[in-house]
C-alpha positions as CSV (number, residue, x, y, z in Angstrom):
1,X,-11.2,-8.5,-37.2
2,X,-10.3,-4.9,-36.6
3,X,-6.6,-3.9,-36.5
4,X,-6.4,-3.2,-33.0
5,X,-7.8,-6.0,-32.0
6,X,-5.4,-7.6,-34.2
7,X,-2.5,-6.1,-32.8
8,X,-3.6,-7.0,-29.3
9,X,-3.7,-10.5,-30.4
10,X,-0.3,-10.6,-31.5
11,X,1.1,-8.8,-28.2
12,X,-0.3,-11.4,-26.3
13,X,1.6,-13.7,-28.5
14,X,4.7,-11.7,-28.1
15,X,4.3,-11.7,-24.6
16,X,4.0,-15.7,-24.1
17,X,7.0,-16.5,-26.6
18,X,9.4,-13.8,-26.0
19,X,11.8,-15.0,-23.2
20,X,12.3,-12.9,-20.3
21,X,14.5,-9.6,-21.7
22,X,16.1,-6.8,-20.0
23,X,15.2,-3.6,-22.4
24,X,16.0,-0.3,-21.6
25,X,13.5,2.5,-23.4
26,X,15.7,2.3,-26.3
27,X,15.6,-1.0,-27.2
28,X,12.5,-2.1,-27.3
29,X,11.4,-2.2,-30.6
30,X,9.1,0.2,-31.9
31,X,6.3,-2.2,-33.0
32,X,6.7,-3.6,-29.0
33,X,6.3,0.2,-27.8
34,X,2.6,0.9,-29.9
35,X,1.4,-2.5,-28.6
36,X,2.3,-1.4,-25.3
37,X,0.9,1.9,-25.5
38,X,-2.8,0.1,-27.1
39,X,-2.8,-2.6,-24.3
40,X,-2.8,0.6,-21.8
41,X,-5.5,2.7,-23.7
42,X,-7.5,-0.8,-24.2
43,X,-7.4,-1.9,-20.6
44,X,-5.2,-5.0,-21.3
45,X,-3.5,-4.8,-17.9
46,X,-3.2,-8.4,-18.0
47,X,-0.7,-7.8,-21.2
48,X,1.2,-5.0,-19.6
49,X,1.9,-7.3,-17.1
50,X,3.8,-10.0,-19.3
51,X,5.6,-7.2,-21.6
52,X,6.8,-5.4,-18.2
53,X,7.6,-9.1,-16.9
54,X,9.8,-8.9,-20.1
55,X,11.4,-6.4,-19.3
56,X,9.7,-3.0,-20.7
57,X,10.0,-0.6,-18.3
58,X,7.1,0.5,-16.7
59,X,7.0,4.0,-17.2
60,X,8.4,3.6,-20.7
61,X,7.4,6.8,-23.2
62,X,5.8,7.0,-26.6
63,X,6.7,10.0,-28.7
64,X,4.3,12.4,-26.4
65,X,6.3,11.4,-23.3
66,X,2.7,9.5,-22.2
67,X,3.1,6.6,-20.0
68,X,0.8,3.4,-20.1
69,X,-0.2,5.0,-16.2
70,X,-1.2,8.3,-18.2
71,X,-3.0,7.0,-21.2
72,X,-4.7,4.4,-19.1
73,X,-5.7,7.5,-16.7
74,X,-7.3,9.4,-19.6
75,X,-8.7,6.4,-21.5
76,X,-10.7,5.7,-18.2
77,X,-9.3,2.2,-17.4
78,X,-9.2,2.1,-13.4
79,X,-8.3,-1.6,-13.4
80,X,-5.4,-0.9,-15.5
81,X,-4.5,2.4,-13.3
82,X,-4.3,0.4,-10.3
83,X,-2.4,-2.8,-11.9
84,X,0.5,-0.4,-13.2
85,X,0.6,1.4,-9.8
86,X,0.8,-2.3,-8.0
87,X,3.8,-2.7,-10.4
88,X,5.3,0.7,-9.2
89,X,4.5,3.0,-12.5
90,X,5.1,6.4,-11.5
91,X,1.9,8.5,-10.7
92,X,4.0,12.1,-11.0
93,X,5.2,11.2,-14.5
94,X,4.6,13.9,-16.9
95,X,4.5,14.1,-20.8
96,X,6.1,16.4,-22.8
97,X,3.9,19.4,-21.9
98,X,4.4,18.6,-17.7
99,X,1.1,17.2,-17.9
100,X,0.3,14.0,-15.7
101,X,-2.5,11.4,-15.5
102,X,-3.7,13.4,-12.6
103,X,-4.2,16.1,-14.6
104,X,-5.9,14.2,-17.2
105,X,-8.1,12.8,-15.5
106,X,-9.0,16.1,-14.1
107,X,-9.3,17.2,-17.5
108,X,-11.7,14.2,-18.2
109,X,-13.6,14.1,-15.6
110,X,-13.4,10.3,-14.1
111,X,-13.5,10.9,-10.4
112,X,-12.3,7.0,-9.4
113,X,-9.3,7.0,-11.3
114,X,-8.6,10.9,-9.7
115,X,-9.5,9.2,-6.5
116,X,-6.6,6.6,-7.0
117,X,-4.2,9.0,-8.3
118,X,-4.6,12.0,-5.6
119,X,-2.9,12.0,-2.8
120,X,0.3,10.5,-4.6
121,X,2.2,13.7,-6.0
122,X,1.6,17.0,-5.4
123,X,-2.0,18.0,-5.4
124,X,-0.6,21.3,-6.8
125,X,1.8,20.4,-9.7
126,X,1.9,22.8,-12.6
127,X,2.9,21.8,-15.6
128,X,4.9,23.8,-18.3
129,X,2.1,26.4,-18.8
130,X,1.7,26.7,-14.9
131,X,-1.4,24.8,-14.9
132,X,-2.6,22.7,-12.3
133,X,-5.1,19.9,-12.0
134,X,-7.6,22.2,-10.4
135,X,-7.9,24.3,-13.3
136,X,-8.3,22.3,-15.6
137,X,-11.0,20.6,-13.5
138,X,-12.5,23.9,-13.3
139,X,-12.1,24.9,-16.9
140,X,-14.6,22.0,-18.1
141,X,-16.9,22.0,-14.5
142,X,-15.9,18.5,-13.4
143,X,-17.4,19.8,-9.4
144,X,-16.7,16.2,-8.0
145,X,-12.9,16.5,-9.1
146,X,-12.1,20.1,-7.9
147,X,-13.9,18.8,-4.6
148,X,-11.7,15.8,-4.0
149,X,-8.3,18.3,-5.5
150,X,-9.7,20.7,-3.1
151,X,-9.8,18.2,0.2
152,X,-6.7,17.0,-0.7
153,X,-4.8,20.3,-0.2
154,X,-5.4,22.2,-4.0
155,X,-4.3,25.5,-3.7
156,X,-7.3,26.8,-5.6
157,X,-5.6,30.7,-5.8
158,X,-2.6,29.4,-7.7
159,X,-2.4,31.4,-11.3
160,X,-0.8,29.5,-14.2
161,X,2.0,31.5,-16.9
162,X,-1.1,33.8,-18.3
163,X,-2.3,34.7,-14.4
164,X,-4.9,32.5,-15.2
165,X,-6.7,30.9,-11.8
166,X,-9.4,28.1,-12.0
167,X,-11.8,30.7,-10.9
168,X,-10.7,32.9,-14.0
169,X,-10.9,30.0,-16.4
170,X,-14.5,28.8,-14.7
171,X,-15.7,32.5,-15.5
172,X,-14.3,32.6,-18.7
173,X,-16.0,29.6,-19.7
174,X,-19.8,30.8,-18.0
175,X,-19.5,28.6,-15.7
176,X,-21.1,30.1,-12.7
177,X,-21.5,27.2,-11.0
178,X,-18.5,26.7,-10.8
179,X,-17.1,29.8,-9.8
180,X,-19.9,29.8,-6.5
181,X,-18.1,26.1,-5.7
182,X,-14.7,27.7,-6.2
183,X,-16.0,31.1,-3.7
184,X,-17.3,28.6,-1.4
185,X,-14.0,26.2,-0.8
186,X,-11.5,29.2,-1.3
187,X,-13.4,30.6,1.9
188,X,-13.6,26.8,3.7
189,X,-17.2,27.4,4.1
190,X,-18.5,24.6,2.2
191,X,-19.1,21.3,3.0
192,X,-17.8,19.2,0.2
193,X,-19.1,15.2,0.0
194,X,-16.8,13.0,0.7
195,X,-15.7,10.7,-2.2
196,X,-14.4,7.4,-1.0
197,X,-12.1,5.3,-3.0
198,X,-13.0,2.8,-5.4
């Protein structure tokens, strides 16, 4: 049995036996926080649910400031994205770097779970670099999520702390692709497709 699995195993044991606690981030131990942190990045929303029952907070931290809602973002787990929103995780949480699972997932490409997230903080939150969601979606070509950031109100002319833009970083990268989709919704002349929730 591999260790995750293993340690999955025994949160679900930990979170039928323990009796209903009220922990603050502090206290809960540290062996409670990692199998928290795994049942996010597995998709264990069922065992988030009992441990947050027991009183972990929600939007508890690991040592990155990540938050089960951010590593289940980036670990593309859309079930367990929209069972920690249902139990009122904070979508505009960000880690130590002002990074949030919007941003992630922009990062990463999965345009469902940017579909759940969008729309919830500011489209145009930088974090500490100045960075927004948009240019990092245009840094590795994810077109479907700049589309969606840009429907949803992305400033697309913002420049981050090196006067970096997510045209500049799409050009730097080659991408010209890109930069024609970024020309074409900067000017509102194209006609981006719709992407519905999931």
């Amino acid at each position: 049995m591999n260790l995750r699995l293993e340690r999955l195993l025994a949160l679900f044991a930990l979170a039928v036996l323990i009796p209903a606690l009220a922990w603050g981030a502090d206290a809960v131990p540290d062996h409670y926080k990692g199998l928290f942190f795994d049942a996010a990045r597995a998709g264990r929303a069922d065992l988030l649910a009992g441990m947050i029952k027991d009183g972990v907070p929600v939007d508890l931290r690991d040592d990155h400031g990540y938050t089960a809602l951010i590593l289940a973002a980036y670990d593309d787990q859309p079930e367990t994205v929209d069972a920690l929103l249902q139990l009122h995780a904070d979508p505009c949480a960000a880690d130590q770097r002002g990074n949030t699972a919007l941003m992630g997932v922009a990062f990463k490409g999965d345009v469902a779970i940017a579909q759940r997230l969008v729309g919830r903080c500011d489209v145009n939150a930088r974090n500490h670099m100045g960075q927004t969601a948009a240019m990092m979606a245009a840094l590795v070509g994810h077109a479907d999520i700049v589309r969606l950031l840009a429907q949803r109100g992305a400033d697309l002319t913002l420049k981050d702390a090196s006067g970096n833009t997510a045209d500049s970083v799409a050009r730097q990268q080659g991408n010209q692709a890109m930069t024609a989709l970024l020309a074409q919704l900067e000017q509102g002349t194209s006609a981006p497709t719709p992407l519905p929730y999931r």
